[in-house]
C-alpha positions as CSV (number, residue, x, y, z in Angstrom):
1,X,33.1,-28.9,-52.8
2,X,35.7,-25.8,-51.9
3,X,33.9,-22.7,-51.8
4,X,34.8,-19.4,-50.5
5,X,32.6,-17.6,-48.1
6,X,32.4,-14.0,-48.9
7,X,29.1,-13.0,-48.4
8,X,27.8,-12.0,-44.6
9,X,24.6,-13.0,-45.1
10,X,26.1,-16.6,-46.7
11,X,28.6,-17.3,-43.8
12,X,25.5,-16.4,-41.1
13,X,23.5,-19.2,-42.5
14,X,26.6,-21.8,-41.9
15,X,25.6,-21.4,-38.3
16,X,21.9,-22.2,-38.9
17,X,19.5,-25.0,-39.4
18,X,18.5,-22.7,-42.4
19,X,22.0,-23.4,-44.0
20,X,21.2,-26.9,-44.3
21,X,18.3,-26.3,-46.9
22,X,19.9,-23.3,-48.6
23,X,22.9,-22.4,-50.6
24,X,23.0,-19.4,-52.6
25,X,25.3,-17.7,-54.6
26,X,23.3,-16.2,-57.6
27,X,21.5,-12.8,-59.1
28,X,17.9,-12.3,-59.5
29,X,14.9,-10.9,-59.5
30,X,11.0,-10.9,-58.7
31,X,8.6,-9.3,-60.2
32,X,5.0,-9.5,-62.0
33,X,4.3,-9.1,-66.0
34,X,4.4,-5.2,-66.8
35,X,0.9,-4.4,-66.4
36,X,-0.3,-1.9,-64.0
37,X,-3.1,-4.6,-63.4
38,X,-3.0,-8.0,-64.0
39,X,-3.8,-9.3,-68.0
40,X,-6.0,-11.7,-68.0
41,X,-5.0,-15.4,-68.3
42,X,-4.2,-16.8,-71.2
43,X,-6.8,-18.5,-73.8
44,X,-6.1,-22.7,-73.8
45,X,-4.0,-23.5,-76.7
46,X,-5.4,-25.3,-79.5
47,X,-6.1,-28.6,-78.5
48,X,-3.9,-31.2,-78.4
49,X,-5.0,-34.7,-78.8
50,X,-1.6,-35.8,-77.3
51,X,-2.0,-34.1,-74.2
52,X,-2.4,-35.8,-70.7
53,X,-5.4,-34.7,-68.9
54,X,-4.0,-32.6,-66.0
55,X,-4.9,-34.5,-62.4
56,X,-6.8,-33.0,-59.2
57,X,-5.1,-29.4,-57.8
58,X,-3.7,-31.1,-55.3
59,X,-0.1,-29.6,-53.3
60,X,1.2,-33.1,-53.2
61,X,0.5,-33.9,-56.7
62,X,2.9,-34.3,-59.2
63,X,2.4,-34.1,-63.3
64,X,1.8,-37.3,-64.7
65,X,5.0,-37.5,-66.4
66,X,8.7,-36.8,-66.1
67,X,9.2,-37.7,-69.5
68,X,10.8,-34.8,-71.8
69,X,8.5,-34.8,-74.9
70,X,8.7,-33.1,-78.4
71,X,5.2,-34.1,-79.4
72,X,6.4,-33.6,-83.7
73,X,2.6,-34.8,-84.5
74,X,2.1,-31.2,-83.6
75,X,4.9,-29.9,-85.7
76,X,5.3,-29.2,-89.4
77,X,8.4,-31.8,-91.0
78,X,10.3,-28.8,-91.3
79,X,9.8,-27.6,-87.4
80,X,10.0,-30.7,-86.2
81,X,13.6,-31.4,-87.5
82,X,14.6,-28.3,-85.7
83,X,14.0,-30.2,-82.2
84,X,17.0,-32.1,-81.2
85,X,16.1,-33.1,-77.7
86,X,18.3,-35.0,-75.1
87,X,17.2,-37.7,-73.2
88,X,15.2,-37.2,-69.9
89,X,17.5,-38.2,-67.8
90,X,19.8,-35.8,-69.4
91,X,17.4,-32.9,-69.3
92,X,17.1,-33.8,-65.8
93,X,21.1,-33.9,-65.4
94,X,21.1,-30.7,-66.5
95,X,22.4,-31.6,-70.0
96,X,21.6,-28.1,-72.5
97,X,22.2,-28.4,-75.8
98,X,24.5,-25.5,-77.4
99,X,23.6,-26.8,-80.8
100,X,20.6,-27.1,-81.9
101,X,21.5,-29.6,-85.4
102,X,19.9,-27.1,-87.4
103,X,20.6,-23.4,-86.9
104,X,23.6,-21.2,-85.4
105,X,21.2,-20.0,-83.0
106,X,22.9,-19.3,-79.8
107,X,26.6,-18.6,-81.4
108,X,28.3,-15.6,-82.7
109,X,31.5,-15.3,-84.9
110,X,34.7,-13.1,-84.4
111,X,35.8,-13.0,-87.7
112,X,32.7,-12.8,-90.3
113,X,34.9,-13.9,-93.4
114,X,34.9,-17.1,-92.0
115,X,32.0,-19.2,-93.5
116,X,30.5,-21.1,-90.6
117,X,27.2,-22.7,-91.9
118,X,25.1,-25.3,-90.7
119,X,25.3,-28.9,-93.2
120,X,24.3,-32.6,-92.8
121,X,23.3,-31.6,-88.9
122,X,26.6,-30.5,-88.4
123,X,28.3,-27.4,-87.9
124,X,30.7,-26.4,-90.8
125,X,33.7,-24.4,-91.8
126,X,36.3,-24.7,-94.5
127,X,37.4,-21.6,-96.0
128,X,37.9,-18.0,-94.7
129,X,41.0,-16.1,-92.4
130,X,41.2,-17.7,-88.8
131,X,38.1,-17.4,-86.3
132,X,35.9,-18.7,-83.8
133,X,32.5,-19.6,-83.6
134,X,31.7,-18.4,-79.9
135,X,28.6,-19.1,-77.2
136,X,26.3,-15.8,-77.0
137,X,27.5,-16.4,-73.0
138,X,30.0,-17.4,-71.1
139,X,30.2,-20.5,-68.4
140,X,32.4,-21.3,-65.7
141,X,32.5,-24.7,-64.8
142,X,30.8,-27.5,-66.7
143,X,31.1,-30.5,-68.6
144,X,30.9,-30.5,-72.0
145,X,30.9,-33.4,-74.9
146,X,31.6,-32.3,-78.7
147,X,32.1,-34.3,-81.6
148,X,34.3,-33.3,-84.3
149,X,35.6,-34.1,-88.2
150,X,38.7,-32.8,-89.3
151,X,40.3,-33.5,-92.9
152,X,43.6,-34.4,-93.1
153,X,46.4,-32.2,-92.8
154,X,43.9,-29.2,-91.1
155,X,44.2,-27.6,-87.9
156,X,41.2,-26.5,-85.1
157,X,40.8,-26.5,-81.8
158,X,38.1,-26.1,-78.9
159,X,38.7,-23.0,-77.0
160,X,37.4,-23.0,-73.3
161,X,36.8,-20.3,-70.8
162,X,38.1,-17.3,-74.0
163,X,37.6,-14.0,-74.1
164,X,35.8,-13.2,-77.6
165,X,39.0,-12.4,-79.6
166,X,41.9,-13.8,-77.3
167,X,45.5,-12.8,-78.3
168,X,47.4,-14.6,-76.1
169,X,46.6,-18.6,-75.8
170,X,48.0,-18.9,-71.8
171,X,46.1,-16.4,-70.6
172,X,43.1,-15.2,-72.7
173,X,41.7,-19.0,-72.9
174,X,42.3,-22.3,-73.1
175,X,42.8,-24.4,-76.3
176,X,42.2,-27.8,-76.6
177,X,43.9,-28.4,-80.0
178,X,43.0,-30.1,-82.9
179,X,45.7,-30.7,-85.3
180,X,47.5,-33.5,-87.3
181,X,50.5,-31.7,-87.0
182,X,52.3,-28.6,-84.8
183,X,55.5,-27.3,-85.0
184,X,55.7,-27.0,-80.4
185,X,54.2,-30.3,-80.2
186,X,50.7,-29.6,-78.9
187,X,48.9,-32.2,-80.5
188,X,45.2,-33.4,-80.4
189,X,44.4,-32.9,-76.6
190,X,46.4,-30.9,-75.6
191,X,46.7,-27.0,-74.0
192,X,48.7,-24.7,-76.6
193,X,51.0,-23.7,-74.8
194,X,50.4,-25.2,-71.4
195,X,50.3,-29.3,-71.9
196,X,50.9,-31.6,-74.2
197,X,49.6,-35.4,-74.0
198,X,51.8,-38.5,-73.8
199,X,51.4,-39.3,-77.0
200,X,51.1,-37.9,-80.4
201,X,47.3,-38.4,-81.6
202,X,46.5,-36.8,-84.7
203,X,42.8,-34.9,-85.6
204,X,41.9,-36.2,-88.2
205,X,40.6,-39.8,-89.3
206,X,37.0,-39.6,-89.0
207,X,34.7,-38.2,-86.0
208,X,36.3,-38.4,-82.9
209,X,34.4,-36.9,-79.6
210,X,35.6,-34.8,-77.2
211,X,34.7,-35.1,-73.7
212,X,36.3,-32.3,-71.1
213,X,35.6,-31.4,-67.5
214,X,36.5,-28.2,-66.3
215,X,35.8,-27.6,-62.6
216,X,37.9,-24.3,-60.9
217,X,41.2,-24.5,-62.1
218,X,41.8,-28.2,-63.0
219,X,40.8,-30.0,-66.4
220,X,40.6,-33.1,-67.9
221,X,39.8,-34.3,-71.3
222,X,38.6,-37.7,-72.5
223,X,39.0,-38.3,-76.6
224,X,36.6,-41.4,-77.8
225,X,36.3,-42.2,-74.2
226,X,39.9,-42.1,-73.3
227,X,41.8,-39.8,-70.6
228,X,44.8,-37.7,-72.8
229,X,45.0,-35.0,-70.2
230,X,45.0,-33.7,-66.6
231,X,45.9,-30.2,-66.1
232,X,45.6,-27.9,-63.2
233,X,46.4,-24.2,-64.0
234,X,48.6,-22.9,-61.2
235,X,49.5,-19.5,-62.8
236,X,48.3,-16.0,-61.9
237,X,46.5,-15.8,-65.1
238,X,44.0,-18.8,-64.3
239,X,40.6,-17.7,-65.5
240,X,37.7,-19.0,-63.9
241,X,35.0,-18.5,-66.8
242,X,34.8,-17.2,-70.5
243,X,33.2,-18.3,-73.3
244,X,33.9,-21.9,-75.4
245,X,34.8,-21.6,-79.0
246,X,35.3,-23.3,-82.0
247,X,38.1,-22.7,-84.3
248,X,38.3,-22.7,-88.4
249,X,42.3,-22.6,-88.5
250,X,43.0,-24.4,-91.4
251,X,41.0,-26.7,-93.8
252,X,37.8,-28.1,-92.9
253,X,36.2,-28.9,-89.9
254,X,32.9,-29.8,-88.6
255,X,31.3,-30.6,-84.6
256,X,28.6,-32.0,-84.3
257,X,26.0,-33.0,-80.7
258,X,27.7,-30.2,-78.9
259,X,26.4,-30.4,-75.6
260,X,26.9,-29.1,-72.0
261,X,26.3,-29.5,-67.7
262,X,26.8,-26.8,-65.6
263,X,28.9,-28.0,-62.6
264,X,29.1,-26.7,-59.2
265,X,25.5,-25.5,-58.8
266,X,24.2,-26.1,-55.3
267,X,20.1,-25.8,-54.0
268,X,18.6,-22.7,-53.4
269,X,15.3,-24.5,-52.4
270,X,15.7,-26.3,-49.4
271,X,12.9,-29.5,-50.4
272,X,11.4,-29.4,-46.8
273,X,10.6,-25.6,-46.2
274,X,10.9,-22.4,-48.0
275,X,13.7,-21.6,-45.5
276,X,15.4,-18.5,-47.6
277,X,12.1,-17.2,-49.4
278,X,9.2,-15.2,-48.0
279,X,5.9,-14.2,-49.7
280,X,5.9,-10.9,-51.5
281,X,3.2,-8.4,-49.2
282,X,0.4,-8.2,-50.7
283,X,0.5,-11.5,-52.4
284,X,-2.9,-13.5,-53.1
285,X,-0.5,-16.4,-53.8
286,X,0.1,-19.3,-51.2
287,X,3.0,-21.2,-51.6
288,X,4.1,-24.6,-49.8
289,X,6.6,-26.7,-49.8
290,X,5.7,-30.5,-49.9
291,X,7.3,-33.9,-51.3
292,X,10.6,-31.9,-52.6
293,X,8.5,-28.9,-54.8
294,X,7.3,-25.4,-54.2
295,X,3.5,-25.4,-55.5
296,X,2.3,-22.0,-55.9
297,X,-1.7,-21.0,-56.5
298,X,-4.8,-19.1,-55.4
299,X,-4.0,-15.3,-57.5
300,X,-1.0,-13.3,-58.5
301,X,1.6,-13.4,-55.9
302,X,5.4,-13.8,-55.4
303,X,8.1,-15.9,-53.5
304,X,11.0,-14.0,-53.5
305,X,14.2,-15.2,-52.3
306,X,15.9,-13.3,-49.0
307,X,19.1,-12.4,-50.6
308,X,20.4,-10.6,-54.2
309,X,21.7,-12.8,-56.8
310,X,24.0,-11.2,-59.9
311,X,25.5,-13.1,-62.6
312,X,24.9,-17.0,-62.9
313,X,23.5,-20.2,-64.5
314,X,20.0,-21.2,-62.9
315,X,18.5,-24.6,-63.5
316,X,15.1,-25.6,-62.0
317,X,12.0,-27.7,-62.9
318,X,8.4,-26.2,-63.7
319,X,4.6,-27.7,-64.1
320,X,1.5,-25.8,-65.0
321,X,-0.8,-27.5,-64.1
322,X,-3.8,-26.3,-66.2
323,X,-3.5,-25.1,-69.7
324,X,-4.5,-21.4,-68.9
325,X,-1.4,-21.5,-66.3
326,X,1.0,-18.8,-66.3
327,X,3.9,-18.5,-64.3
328,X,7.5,-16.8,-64.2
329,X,10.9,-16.6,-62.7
330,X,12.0,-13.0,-62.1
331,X,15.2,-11.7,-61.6
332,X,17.6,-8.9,-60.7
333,X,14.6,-7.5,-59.4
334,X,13.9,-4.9,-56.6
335,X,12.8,-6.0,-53.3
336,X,8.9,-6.7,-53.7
337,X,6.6,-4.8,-52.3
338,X,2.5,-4.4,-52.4
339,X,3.1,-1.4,-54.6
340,X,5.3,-3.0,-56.8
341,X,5.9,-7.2,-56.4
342,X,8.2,-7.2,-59.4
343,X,10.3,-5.0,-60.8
344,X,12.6,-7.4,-62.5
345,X,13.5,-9.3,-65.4
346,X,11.5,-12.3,-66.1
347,X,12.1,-16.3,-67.1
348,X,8.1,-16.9,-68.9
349,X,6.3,-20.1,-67.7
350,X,3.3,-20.5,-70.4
351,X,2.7,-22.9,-72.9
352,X,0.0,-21.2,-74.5
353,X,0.2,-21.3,-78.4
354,X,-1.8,-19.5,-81.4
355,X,-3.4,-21.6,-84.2
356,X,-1.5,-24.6,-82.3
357,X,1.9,-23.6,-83.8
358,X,4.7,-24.2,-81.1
359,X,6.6,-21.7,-83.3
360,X,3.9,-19.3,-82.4
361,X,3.8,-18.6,-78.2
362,X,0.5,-16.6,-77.7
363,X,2.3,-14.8,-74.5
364,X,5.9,-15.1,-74.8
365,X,6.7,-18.6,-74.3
366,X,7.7,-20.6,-71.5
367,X,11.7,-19.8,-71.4
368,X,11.0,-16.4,-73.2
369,X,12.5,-13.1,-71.2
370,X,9.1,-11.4,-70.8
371,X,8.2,-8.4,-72.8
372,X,12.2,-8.6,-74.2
373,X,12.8,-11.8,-76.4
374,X,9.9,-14.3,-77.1
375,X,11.0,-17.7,-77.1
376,X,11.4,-19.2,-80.5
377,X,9.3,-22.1,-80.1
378,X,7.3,-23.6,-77.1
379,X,9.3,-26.8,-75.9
380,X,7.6,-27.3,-73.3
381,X,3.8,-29.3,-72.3
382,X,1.3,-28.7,-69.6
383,X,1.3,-31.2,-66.8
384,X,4.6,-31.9,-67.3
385,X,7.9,-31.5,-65.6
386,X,10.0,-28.7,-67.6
387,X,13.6,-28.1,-67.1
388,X,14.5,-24.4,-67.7
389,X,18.3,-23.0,-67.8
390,X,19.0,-19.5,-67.3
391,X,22.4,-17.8,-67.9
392,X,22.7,-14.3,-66.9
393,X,25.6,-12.9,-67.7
394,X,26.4,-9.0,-67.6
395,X,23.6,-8.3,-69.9
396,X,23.1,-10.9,-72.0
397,X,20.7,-13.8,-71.1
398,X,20.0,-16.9,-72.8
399,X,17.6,-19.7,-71.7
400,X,16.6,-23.4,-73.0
401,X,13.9,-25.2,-72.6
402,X,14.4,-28.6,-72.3
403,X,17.9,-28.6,-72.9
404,X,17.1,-26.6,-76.5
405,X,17.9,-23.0,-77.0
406,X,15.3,-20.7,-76.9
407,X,16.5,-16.9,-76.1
408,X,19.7,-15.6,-76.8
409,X,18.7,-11.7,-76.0
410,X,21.2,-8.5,-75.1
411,X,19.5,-6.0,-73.3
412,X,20.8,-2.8,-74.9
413,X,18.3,-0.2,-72.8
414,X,20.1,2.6,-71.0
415,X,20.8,1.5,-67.2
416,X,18.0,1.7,-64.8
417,X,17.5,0.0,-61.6
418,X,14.1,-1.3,-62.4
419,X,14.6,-3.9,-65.8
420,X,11.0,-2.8,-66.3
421,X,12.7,0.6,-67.2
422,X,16.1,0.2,-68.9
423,X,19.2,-1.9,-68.3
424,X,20.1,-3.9,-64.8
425,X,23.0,-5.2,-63.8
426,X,23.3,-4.8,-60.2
427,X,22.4,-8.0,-58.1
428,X,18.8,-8.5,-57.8
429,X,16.3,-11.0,-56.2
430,X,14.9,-14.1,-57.6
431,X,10.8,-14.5,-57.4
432,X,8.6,-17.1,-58.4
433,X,5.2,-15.9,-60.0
434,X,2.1,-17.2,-59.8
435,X,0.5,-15.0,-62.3
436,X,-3.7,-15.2,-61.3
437,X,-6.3,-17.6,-59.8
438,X,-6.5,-19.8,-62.8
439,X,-2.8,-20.3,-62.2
440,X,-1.3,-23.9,-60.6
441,X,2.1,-24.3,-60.9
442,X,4.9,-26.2,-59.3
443,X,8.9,-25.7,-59.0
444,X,11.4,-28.3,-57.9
445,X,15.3,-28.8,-58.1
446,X,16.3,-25.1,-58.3
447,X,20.0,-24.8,-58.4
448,X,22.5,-22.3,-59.4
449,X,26.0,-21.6,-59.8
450,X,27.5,-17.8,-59.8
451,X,29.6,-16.6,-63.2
452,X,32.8,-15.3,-62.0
């Protein structure tokens, strides 16, 4: 991977050992929950009767499972239809679902006449002016797979990398068209107004899937597991991130199992050490490194990371390892100190429910931005591994759980260095939070990409 050293701090560690075990590039915080003491754990959640009994509070321990699980035996009919969870390997991939099959959660339109709705697990749209139905945040490079329905004679597209309401198509995004028919020629697959494909493939004709790469400035695009395109944008108006879109042009359309991989994140946790992190003064916490995770217990403390991080997309694996558990991932946060260990935003870690609803998080939710934006439902178990994606981006976050969508939150508080306060966006630190003495919890597999 090509990558452009710009950072002092960055370009030191290429001449240590250190650089070996850490990559950075990111923006966040540490920090504590906003107490002035520390709340007391959280109660157990109603019991569970599909739970796995958590094993000895031991550092080289892992939960007994690396399965993903949506336990719906917990879950009304109605709830439990909501869940639309990848397979484990994909939720270890990195794999996040954009939709949900149920809800536009997580999306936002730029034309409201348009009526984008939700039908047969699909997302829908036949009637209205032209508009897009755009992410809450924008990504950079990723994979993503979508599958799409057309009816004859209609025109859509997929719009990558766009600004919100682009005007011009070669340099406020990229469309990937979707079209039985176009007066230039861009067909199905191809770039308006950049490439067209060999040959002339029409839109419509049942579901078709979409499969696109886009990693800096080149692209490709698989249709029903065929290649159709390989572009490389060469001009001065290449744009390295934006959001994706997708476009009610003419006559109906639906997409369907829209899904997405970051690409290009690298390890900020080294696996061996903790090379690039230091424990917060004051800290009760210990935190080790053993068999490839950071496992984090013995009071409220902090492992914050040595350098700022701003804008990015953080993926990493979390364990409690009791059910009174409660952890974090700050960020954007102000250098820790035994005064104040975390004065940042903050990822929840807690599974704890009320009345056993997973709809109902007792204390935020594990993927919930603390004290901001509860998480909609708790998608995540005890004593087991939990992938957790974070995008921050200017300041709008949004997290899943699991590869679902949980938070999609704008912080709209007047600026203030300390998110406790108002507003952040400067570049902050990233901590990990063990919250008090009844807390155990690992981390693993942290990796992050910066957002142009």
């Amino acid at each position: 991977m090509l990558l452009k050293i710009d950072n002092p701090w960055l370009r030191q560690k290429m001449m240590t050992r250190s650089f070996l075990a850490l990559i950075v590039i990111v923006i966040a915080g540490c920090g504590r929950k906003e107490t002035s003491t520390a709340p007391s754990a959280p109660t157990s959640p109603t019991e569970n009767t599909n739970a796995v009994s958590p094993p000895e509070a031991d550092p080289s321990t892992s939960p007994e499972t690396d399965s993903v699980r949506f336990p719906s035996a917990d879950l009304s009919t109605d709830v439990a239809t909501l869940i639309a969870p990848l397979k484990t390997e994909q939720v270890r991939d990195g794999w996040i679902n954009l939709f949900d099959g149920r809800s536009l959660f997580g999306w936002e339109s730029n034309s409201p006449e348009v009526n984008w709705s939700v039908q047969d697990g699909a997302i829908t749209a036949d009637s209205g002016p032209q508009g897009l139905l755009l992410t809450y945040v924008p990504f950079a490079d990723y994979e993503l797979h979508c599958e799409f329905l057309m009816e004859t004679g209609g025109n859509s597209g997929i719009f990558l990398r766009t600004e919100f309401a682009p005007k011009e198509v070669t340099a406020d995004c990229y469309e990937l068209n979707i079209v039985d028919d176009h007066p230039s020629g861009y067909l199905t697959g191809s770039f308006v107004g950049r490439q067209k494909t060999a040959e002339a493939i029409a839109g419509s004709g049942g579901w078709k899937t979409f499969d696109v790469k886009c990693e800096g400035n080149t692209f490709s695009v698989d249709l029903n597991g065929q290649r159709v395109l390989d572009y490389t944008d060469q001009t001065p108006t290449a744009r390295p991130s934006g959001l994706i879109g997708l476009q009610k042009n003419a006559g109906k359309v639906q997409f369907r199992n829209v899904r997405l991989r970051p690409l290009r994140t690298f390890d900020i946790f080294a696996g061996s050490d903790l090379a690039g992190w230091h424990v917060v003064p004051g800290s009760a916490a210990t935190f080790a490194a053993t068999n490839q995770m950071i496992h984090g217990k013995g009071g409220q403390g902090f492992l914050e990371s040595d350098i700022d991080f701003g804008d990015f997309v953080l993926q990493f694996d979390a364990a409690t390892m009791t059910p009174t558990s409660n952890g974090g991932l700050f960020f954007r946060t102000e250098p820790g100190t035994p005064e104040a260990p975390s004065n940042g935003y903050e990822v929840q870690i807690n599974n704890a429910l009320t009345d056993g609803d997973r709809t109902l998080p007792k204390d935020g939710g594990t993927g919930a931005i603390f004290r901001r934006a509860a998480a909609r439902i708790v998608a995540a178990d005890d004593n087991r591994w939990t992938t957790i994606t974070l995008v921050a981006a200017g300041p709008r976050f949004a997290t899943w759980v699991n590869g679902y969508p949980v938070v999609a939150f704008a912080d709209e508080r007047d600026p203030d260095a300390n998110p406790r306060k108002g507003l952040r966006l400067e570049p902050g630190r990233l901590s990990l939070q063990v919250h008090d003495p009844s807390t155990e919890v690992l981390f693993r597999a942290l990796r992050l990409a910066p957002l142009p």
